[in-house]
N, C-alpha and C positions, 0 to 999 in steps of 0.2 A: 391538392397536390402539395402546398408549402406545407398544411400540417400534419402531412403524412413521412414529408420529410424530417419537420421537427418529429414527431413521435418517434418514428425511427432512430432519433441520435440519442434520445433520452433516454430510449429503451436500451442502447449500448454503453450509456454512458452510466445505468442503473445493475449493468450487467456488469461491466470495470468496479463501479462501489463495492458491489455486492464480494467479490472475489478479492478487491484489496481488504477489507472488514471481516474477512476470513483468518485473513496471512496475520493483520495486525492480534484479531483474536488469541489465534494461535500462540505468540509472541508473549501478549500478554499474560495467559494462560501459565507461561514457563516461570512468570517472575522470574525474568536473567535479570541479574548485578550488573550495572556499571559501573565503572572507576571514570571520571572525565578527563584524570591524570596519565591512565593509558594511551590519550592521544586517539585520533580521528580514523587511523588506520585500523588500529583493533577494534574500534567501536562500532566501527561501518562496516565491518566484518560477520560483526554479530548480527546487523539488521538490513543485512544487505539485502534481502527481498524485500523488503519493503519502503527499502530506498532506492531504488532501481529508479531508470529516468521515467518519469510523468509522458505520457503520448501525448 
């Protein structure tokens, strides 16, 4: 029963990698520019999917 439970979290938390590894791909894919002089607000702007809060 516990490593039914472990299996289960890993397989959800394999499922979370897998789809944040997607968005990053993607991102990286665009090679977008940053300036670090534009400041936190524009830049987080840009990769705001994939700074989203962490579960």
């Amino acid at each position: 029963m516990k490593l039914n439970r472990k299996l289960t979290a890993l397989q959800a938390q394999d499922a979370e990698i897998r789809i944040y590894e997607e968005k990053i791909h993607h991102l990286a894919d665009q090679m977008i520019s940053i300036d670090l002089d534009d400041g936190v607000k524009k830049n987080y702007a840009i990769f705001q999917d994939v700074l989203a809060k962490i579960k």
